[in-house]
Backbone as CSV, one residue per row, in Angstrom:
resi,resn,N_x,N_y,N_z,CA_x,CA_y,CA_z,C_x,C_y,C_z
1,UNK,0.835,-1.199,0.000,0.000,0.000,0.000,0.872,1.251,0.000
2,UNK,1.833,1.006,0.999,2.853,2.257,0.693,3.604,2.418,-0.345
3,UNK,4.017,1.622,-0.932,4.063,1.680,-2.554,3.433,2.353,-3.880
4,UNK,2.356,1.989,-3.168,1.305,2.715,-4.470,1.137,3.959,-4.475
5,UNK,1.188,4.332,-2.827,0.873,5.638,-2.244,2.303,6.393,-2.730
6,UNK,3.238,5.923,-2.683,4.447,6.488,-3.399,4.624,6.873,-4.872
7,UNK,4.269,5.980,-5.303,3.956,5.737,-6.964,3.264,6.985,-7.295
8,UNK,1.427,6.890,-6.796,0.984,7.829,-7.157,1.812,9.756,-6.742
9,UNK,2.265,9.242,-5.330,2.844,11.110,-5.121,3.817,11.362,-6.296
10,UNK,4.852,10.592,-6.627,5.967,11.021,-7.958,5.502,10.808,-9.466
11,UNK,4.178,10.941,-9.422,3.775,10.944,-10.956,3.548,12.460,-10.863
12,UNK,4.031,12.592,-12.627,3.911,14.233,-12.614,2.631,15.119,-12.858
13,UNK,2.765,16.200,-12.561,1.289,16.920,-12.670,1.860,18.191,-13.217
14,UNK,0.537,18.868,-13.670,1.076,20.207,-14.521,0.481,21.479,-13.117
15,UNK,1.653,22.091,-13.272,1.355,23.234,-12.094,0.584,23.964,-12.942
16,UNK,-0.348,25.291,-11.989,-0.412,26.114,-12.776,-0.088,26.848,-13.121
17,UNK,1.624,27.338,-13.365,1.815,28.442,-14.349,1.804,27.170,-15.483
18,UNK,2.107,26.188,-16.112,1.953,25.245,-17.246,0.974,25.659,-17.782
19,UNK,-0.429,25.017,-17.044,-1.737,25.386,-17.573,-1.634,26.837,-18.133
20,UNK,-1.470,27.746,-17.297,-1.370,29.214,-17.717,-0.727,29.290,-19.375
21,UNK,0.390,29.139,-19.238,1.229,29.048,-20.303,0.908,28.546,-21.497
22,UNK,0.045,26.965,-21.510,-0.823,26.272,-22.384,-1.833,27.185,-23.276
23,UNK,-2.501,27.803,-21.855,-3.528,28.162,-22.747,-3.608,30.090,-23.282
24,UNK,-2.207,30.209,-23.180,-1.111,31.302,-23.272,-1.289,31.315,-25.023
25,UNK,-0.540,30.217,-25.127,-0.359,29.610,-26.371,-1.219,29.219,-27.406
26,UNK,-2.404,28.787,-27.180,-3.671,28.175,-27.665,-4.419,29.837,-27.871
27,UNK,-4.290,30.239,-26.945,-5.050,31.789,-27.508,-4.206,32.390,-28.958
28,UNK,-2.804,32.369,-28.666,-2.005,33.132,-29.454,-2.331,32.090,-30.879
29,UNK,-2.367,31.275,-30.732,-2.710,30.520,-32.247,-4.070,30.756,-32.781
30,UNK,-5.126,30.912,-32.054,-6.168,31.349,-32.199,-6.214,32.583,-32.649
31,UNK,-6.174,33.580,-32.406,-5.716,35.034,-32.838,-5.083,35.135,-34.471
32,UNK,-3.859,34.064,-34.276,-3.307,34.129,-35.509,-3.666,33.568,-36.919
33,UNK,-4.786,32.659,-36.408,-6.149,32.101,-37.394,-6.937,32.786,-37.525
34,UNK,-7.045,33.250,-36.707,-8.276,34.579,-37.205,-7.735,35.683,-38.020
35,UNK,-6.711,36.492,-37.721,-6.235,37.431,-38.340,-5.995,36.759,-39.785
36,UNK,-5.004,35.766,-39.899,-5.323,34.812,-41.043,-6.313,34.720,-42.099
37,UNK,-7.503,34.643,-41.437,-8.736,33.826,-41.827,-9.009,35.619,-42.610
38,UNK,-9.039,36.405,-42.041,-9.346,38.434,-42.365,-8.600,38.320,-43.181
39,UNK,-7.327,38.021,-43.200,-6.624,38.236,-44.452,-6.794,37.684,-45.503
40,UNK,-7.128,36.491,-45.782,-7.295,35.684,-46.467,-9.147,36.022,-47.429
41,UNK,-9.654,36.739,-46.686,-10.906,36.889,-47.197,-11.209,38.324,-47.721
42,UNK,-9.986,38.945,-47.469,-10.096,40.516,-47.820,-9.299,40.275,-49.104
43,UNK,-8.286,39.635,-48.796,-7.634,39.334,-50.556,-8.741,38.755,-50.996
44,UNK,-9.459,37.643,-50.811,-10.033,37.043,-52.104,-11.380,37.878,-52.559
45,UNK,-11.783,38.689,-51.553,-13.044,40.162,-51.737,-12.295,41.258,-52.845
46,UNK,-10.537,41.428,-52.364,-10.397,42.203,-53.631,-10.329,41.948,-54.466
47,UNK,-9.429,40.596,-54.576,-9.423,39.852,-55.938,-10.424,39.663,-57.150
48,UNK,-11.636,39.641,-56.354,-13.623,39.120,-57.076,-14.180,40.442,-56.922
49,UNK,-13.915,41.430,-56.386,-14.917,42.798,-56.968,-14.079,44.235,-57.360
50,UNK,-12.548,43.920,-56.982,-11.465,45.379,-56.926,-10.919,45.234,-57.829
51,UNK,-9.408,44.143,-57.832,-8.619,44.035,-58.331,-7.967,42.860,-58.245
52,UNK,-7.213,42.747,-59.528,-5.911,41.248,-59.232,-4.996,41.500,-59.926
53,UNK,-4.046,40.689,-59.701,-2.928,40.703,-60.528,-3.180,39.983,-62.020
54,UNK,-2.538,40.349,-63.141,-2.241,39.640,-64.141,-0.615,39.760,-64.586
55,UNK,-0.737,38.943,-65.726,0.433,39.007,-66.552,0.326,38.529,-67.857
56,UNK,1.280,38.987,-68.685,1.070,39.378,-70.245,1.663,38.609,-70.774
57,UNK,0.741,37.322,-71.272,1.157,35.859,-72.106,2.033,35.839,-73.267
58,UNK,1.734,37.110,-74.361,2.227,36.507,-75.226,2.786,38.726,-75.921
59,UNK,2.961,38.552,-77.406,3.277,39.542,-77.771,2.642,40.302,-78.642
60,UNK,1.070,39.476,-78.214,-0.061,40.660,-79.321,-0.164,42.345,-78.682
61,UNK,0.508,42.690,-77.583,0.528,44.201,-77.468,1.459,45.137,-76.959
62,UNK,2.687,44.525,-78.221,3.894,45.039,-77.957,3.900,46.590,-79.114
63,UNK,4.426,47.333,-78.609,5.473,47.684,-77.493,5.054,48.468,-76.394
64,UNK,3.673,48.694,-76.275,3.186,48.805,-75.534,3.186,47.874,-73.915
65,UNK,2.826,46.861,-74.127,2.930,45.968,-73.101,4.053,44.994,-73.509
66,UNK,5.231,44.407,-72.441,5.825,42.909,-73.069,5.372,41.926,-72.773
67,UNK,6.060,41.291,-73.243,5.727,39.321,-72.612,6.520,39.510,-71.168
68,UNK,5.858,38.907,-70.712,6.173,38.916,-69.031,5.565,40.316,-67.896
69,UNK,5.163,40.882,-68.594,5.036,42.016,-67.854,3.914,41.931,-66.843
70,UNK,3.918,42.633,-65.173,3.168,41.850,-64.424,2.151,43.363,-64.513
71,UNK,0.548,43.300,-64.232,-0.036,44.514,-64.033,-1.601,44.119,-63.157
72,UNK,-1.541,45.160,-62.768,-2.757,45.179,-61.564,-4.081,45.744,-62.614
73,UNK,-4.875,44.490,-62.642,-6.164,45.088,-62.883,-7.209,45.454,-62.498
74,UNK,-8.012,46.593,-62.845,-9.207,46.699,-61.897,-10.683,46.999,-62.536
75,UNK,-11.494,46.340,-60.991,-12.527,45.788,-61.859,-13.719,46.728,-61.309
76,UNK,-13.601,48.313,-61.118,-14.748,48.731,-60.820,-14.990,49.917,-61.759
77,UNK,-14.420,50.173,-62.714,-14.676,51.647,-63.314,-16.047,50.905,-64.325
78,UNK,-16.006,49.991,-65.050,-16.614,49.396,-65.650,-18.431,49.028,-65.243
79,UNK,-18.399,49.067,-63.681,-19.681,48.990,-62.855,-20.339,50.347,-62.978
80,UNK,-19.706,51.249,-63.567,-20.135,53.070,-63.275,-20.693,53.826,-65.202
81,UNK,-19.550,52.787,-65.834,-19.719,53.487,-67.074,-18.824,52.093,-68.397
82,UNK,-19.306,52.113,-69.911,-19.036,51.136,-70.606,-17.133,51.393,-70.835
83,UNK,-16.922,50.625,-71.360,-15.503,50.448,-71.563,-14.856,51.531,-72.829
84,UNK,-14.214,52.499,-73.045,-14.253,53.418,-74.213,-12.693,53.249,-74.349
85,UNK,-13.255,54.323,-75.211,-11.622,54.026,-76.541,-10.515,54.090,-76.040
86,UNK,-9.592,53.250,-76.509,-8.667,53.613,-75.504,-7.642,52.426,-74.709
87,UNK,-9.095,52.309,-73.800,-8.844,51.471,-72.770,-8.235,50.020,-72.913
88,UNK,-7.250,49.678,-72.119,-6.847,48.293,-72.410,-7.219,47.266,-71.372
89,UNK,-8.298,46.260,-72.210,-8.736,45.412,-70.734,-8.914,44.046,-71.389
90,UNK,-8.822,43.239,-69.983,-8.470,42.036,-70.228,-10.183,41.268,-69.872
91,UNK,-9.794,40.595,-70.559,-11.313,39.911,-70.558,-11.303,38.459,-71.620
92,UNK,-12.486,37.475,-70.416,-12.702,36.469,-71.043,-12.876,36.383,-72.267
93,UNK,-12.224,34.878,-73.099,-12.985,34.804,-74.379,-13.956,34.592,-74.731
94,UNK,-14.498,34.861,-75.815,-16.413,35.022,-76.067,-15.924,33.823,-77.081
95,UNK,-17.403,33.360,-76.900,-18.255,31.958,-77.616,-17.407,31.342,-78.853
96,UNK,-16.799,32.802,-79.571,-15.715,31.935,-81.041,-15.031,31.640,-80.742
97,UNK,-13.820,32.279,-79.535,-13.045,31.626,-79.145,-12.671,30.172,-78.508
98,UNK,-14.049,30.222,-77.782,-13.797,28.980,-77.187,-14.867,27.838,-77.922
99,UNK,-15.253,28.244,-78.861,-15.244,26.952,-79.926,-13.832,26.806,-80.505
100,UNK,-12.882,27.451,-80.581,-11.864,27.401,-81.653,-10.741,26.904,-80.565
101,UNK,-11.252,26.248,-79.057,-10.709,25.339,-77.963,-9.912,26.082,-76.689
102,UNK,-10.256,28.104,-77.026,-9.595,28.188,-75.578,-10.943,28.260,-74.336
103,UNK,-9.881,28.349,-73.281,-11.060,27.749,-72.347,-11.227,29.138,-71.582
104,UNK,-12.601,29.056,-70.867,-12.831,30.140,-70.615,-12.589,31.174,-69.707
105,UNK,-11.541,30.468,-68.696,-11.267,30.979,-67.997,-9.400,31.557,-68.605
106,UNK,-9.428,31.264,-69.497,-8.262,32.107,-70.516,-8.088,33.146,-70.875
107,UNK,-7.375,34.483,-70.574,-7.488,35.773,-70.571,-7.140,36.160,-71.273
108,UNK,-7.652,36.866,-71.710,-6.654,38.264,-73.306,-6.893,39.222,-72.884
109,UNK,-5.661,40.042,-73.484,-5.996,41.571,-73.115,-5.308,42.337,-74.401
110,UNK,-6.184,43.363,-74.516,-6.421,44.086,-76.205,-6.677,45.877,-76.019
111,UNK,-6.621,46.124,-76.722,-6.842,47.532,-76.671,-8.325,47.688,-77.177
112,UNK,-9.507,48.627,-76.748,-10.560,48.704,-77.440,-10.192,50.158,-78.149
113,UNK,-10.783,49.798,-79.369,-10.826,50.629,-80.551,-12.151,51.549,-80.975
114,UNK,-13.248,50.109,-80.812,-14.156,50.563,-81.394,-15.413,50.592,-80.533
115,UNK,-16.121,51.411,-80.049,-17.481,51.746,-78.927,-19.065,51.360,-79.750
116,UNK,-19.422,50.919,-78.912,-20.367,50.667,-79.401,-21.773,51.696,-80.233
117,UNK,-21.822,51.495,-81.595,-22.317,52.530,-82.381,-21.801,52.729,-83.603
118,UNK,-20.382,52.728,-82.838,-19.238,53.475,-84.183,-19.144,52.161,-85.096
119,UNK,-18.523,52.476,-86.589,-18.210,52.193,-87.490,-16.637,51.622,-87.738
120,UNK,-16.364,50.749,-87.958,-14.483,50.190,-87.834,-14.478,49.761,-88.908
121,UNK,-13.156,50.356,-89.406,-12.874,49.677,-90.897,-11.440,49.608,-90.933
122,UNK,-10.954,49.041,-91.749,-9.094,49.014,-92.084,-8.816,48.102,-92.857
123,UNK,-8.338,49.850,-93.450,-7.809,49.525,-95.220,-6.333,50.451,-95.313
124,UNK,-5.925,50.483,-96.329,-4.409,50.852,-96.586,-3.230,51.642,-95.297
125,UNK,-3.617,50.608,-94.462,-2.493,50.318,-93.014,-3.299,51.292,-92.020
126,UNK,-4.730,51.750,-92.046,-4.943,52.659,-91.212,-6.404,51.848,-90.590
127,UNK,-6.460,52.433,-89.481,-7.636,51.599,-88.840,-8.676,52.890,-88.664
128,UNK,-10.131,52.727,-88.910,-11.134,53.962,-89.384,-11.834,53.997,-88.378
129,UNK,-12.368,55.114,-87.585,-13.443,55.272,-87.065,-14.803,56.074,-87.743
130,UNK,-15.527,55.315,-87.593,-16.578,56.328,-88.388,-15.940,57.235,-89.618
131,UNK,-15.678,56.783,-90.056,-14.389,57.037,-91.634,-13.226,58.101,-91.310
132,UNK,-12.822,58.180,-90.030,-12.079,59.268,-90.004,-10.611,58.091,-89.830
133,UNK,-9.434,58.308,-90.113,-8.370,57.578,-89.052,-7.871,58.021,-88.383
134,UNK,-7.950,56.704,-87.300,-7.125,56.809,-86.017,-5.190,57.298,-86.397
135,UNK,-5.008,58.410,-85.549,-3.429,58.492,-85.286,-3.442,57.409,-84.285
136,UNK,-2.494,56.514,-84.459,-1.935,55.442,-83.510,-0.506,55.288,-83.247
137,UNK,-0.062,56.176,-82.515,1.452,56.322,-82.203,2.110,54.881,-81.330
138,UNK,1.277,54.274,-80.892,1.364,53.440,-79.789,1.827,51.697,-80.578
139,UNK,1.165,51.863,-82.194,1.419,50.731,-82.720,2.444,50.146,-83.030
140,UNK,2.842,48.801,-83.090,3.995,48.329,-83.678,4.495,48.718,-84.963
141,UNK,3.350,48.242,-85.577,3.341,48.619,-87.267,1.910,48.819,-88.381
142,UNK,2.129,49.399,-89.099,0.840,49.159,-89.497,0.285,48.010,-89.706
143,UNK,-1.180,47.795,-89.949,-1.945,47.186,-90.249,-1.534,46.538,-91.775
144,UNK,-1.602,44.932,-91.882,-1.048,45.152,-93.467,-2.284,44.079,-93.792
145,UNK,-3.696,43.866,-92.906,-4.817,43.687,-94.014,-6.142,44.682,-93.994
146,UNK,-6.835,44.224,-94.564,-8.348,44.909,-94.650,-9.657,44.097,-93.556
147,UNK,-10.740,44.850,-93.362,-11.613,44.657,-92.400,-12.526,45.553,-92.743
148,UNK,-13.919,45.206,-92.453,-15.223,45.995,-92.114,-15.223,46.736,-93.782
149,UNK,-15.783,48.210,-93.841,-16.523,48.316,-92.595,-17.775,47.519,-91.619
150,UNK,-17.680,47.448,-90.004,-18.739,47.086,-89.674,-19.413,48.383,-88.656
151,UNK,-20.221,48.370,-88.058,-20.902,49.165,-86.973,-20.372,47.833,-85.965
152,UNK,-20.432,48.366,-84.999,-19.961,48.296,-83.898,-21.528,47.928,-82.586
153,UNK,-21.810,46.474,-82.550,-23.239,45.951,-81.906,-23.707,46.816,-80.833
154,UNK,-24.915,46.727,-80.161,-24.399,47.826,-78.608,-24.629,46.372,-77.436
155,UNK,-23.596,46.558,-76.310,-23.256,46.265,-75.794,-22.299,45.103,-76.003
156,UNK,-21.511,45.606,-77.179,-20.070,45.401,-77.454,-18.874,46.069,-77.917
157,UNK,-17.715,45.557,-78.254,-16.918,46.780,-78.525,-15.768,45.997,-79.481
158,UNK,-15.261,46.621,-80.212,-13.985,46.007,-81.242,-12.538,46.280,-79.918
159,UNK,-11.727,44.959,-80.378,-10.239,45.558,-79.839,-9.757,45.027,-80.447
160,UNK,-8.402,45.375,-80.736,-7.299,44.997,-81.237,-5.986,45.230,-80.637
161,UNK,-5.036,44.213,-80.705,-3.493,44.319,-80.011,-2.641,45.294,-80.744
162,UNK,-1.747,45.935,-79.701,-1.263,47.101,-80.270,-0.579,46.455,-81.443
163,UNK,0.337,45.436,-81.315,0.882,44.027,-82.568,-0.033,44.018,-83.507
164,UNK,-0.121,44.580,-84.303,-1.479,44.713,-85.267,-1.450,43.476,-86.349
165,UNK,-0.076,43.201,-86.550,-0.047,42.253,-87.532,0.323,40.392,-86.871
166,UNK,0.493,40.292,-85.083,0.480,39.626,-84.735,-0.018,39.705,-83.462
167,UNK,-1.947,39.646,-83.951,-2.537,39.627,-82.561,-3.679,38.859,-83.092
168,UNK,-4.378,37.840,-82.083,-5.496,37.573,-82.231,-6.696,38.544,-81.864
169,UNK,-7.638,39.319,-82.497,-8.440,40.013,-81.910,-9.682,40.323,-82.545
170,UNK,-10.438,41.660,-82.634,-11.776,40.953,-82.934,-11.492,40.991,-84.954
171,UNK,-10.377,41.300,-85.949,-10.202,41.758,-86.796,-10.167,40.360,-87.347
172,UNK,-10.111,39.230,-86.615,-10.096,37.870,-86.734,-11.354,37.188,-86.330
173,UNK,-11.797,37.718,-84.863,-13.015,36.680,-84.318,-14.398,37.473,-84.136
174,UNK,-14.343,39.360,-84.554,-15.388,39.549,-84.346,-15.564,40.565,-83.086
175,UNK,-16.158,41.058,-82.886,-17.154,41.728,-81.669,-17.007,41.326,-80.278
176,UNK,-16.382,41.899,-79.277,-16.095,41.210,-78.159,-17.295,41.936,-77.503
177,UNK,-18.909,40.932,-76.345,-19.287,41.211,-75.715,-19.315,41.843,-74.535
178,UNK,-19.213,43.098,-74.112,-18.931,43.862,-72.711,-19.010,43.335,-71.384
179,UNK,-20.124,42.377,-71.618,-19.932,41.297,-70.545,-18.728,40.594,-70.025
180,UNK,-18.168,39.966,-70.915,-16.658,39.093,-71.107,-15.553,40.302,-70.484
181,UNK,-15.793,41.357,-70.651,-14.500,41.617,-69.777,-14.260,42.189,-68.041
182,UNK,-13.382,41.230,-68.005,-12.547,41.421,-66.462,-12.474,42.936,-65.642
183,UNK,-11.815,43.521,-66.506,-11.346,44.717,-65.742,-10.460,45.190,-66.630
184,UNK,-10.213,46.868,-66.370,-9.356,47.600,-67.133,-7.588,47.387,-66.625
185,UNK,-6.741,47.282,-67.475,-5.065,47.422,-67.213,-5.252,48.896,-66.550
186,UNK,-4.430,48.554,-65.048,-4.511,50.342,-64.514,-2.994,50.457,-64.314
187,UNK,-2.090,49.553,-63.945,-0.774,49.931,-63.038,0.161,48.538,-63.656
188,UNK,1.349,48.624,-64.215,2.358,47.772,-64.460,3.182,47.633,-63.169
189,UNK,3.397,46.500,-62.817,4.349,46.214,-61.112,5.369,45.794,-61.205
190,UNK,5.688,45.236,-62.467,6.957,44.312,-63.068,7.140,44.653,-64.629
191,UNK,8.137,44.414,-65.070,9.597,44.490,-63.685,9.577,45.947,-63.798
192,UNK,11.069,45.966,-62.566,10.693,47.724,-61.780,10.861,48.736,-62.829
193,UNK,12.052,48.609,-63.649,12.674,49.639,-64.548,11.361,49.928,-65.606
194,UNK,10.423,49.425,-65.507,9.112,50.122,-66.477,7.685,50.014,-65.278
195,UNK,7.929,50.406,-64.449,6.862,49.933,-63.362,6.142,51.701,-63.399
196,UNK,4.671,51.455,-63.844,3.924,52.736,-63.944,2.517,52.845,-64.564
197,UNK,2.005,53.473,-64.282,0.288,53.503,-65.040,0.337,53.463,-66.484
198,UNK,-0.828,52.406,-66.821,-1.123,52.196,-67.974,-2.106,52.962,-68.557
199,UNK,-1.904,54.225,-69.398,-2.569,55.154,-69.807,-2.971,54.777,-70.799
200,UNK,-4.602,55.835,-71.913,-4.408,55.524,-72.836,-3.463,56.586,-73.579
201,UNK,-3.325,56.145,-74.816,-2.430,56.980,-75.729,-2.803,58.169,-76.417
């Protein structure tokens, strides 16, 4: 019996500064899941109604934009007023595209040209608005085919890559629906030595 009675006194027990300390610890992890959990839901709130990051696949809107180039897009000017000339925004592909196998969650980004109403045409290297031409300082090179004229649907808009002669855009697939796009190019982040707002021209 005195044995046992021994046994049990030298088994260990947690004092309470331990306990204290335990649940010291268990709070502080708690806290840091939560703050976590805020962070984690304020990025993905900006991401789905503000802004996100992209980056620039290929070289339909050079020299304007490069390949690789990283830029913050945003997705609320578009909730206030339609997308106008100018503007360079990235947006899902519409219905031809993704019969022709890209998928839809595949991004392009183009310059819009043409507003809905107006008239687009291009013929001898110049691209037309309502028969006037565009000065396009911003282009690679001219244009070296023909198009339109068409009118311009409403609640859509023509774009084309500043790469005029190597871009997929609507001079190929057509009328991009206003719906389909993401958000406007506002801010380049990468890399630093060209890091700055994406204006139009």
């Amino acid at each position: 019996m005195q044995y046992k009675d021994q046994e049990l006194k030298d088994s260990p027990t947690e004092s309470p500064s331990q306990s204290v300390g335990v649940a010291k610890v268990w709070r502080q992890i708690k806290e840091n899941l939560l703050i976590l959990s805020i962070a984690l839901g304020l990025a993905l709130l900006i991401r789905t109604f503000i802004a996100e990051p992209r980056f620039i696949p290929s070289d339909s809107m050079v020299p304007t934009l490069q390949l690789g180039d990283r830029l913050v897009v945003e997705k609320i000017s578009y909730r206030f007023h339609p997308p106008e000339m100018g503007d360079i925004v990235v947006f899902e592909p519409p219905t031809q595209l993704q019969i022709q196998g890209y998928a839809k969650d595949q991004a392009f980004i183009k310059r819009v040209i043409g507003e809905s109403g107006q008239i687009v045409s291009v013929a001898n290297g110049k691209v037309y608005i309502n028969n006037k031409p565009l000065k396009e300082d911003y282009i690679a090179e001219s244009p070296d085919y023909r198009w339109g004229p068409q009118q311009v649907p409403e609640n859509q808009v023509f774009v084309m890559g500043d790469n005029r002669n190597n871009s997929n855009d609507s001079h190929i697939w057509g009328f991009l629906p206003t719906k389909n796009i993401i958000g406007r190019a506002l801010f380049r982040f990468w890399p630093f030595d060209r890091i700055g707002f994406v204006t139009k021209k």
